[in-house]
C-alpha positions, 0 to 999 in steps of 0.5 A: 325617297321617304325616310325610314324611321328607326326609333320613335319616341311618342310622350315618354317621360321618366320619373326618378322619384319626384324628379321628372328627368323627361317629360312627355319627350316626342321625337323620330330617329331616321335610318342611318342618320347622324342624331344628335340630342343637345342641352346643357348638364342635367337636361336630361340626354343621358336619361333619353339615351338610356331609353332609346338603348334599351337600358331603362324603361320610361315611367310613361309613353311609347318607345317604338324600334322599326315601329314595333312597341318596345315590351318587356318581351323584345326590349332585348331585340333592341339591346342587341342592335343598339350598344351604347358607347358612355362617357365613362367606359367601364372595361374587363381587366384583360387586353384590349383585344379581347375587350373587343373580342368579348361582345363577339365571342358571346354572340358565337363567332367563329374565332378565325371571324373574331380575330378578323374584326377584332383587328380591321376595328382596331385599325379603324380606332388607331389603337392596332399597336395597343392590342396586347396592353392591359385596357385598364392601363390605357389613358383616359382617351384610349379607354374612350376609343377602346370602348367605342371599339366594343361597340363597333365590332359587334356591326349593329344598324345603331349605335348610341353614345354619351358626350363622345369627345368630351374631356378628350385629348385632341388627338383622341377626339379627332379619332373619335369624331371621324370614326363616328363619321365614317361608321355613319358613311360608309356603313350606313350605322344610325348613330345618336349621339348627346353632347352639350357642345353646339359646334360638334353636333353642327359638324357631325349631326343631320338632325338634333333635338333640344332639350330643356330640364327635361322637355324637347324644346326643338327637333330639327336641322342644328342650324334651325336650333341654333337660330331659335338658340339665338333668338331666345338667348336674345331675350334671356338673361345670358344676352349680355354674352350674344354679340355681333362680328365680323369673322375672318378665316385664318389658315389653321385647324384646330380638331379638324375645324377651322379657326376664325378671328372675330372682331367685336366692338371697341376693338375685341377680337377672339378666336372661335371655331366655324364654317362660317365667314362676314357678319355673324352672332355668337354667344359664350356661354357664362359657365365657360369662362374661366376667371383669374388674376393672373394670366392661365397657362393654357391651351385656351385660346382667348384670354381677355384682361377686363375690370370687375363691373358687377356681382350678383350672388346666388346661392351656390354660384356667382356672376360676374359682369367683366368689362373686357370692352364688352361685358362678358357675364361669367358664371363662377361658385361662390366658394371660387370667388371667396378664394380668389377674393373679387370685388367690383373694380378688381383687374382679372383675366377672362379665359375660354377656348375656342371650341367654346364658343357659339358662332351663328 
């Protein structure tokens, strides 16, 4: 059976002034798919996001909604389908019930009805308890969660959102990440999700789209991706952070992923998150790691003492080359290495998380 298509994006491009934040971008959204845009900050996924929910017109190319041209005419037939969740939630100064009440009660629902979904999408977010709490006196994470709950509520076929655990409590994640998977299972919702975070697109995620500085680079599987990934990683200079291992399942789970014990060479291990068991590659990215002289508390669970090998200055940024047993490459700010005064040969600590790191 042939997929559906939802949203198609044909040569879109969007300039902000001489800033071409996408360019000639081409890719299709199936019905009821799980799509995620990936790439690092400032690749230009919140701009394709805000296209797609109809919040900002492209300067060139076509958007298509069911294969109809997206006009000036309609682009609030695909407003009203398509409700997107962001990463900073803006919400009424009232009670979280009617936050989400509001979308409803605007559309002309009947109050018995609005009352009824109100609170079956409550429950659905874990947040029935928190119904007469203020919404802006809620935590960042239960802003996060409220704000998805707007946008459930409303049943639209699509549903798009902006970097979805990002900054999140680990409870809140994992109540957002398996909302999302049941909206997208049970109620058939396409959802198009952005995230820089290679695991969770692999977790949640059919298909994927890679951006770079503004241009799609791959669309496909997110394994498929994350092969490619790997590959130019290879060749770029960020390849003194790829390496290979041996991985070993331990018993826990961490965000409803299991953790892995990799063992590098001269006897390095570290902990990552993965589906994946033997022989693998992986990549730590360089602005992940964080770097001190002494020992961070934190729920990070790699730490790796190592001696100061090399620094190269650019401009605002520096990289440091940790010998740690393997040379780790760590991207810090100028301003960071000042103050904490690195030199080459300087002992210092390498810390990064699991969910940090890259397992192929």
């Amino acid at each position: 059976m042939v997929a559906m298509g939802i949203i198609r994006l044909e040569n879109v491009s969007v300039d902000f002034g001489t800033v071409k934040a996408l360019d000639e971008a081409s890719f299709s959204i199936n019905e009821g798919e799980m799509f995620s845009i990936i790439g690092p900050n400032g690749a230009g996924k919140t701009t394709a996001l805000r296209v797609i929910a109809g919040l900002l017109k492209q300067s060139e190319g076509n958007l298509l909604f069911h294969e109809e041209l997206v006009t000036d005419a309609n682009r609030q037939d695909l407003r009203r389908q398509a409700p997107m969740v962001f990463q900073k939630p803006t919400l009424f100064n009232t009670t979280l019930f009617k936050n989400v009440a509001y979308g409803l009660r605007i559309r002309g629902i009947a109050e018995d009805e609005v009352r009824r979904t109100v609170l079956e999408t409550l429950e659905l977010v874990q947040m029935t308890d928190l119904q007469h709490r203020l919404a802006r006196n809620l935590s960042g994470g239960e802003q996060r969660r409220a704000s998805l709950a707007m946008a459930i509520a409303l049943d639209t076929e699509m549903m798009l959102v902006d970097e979805p655990t990002a900054y999140l409590d680990n409870e809140s994640a994992e109540i957002v990440e398996a909302t999302l998977k049941r909206m997208n299972s049970e109620r058939n919702t396409t959802i198009v999700m952005v995230t820089h975070n290679f695991l969770q697109a692999e977790v949640l995620a059919n298909r994927a789209a890679m951006l770079h500085h503004g241009k799609i680079s791959r669309v496909g599987t997110v394994s498929e991706i994350f092969r490619s990934e790997l590959e130019g990683l290879m060749q770029d200079e960020y390849k003194s952070n790829t390496f290979s291992g041996l991985a070993e399942s331990t018993n826990e789970m961490d965000q409803q992923r299991r953790l892995v014990n990799i063992e590098l060479e001269n006897g390095v291990k570290i902990e990552a998150l993965s589906k994946r068991n033997g022989n693998v590659s992986l990549y730590i990215p360089p602005q992940d790691i964080i770097v001190s002289r002494e020992v961070v508390l934190s729920s990070a669970r790699n730490t790796l003492k190592g001696k100061v090998a090399g620094i190269d200055i650019r401009e605002s940024t520096a990289l440091l080359t940790i010998d740690v047993g393997i040379n780790l490459l760590v991207q810090i700010t100028k301003t960071s290495l000042e103050r904490l005064s690195i030199t080459i040969g300087d002992e210092v600590y390498a810390t990064f998380k699991a969910s940090s790191v890259r397992v192929f």
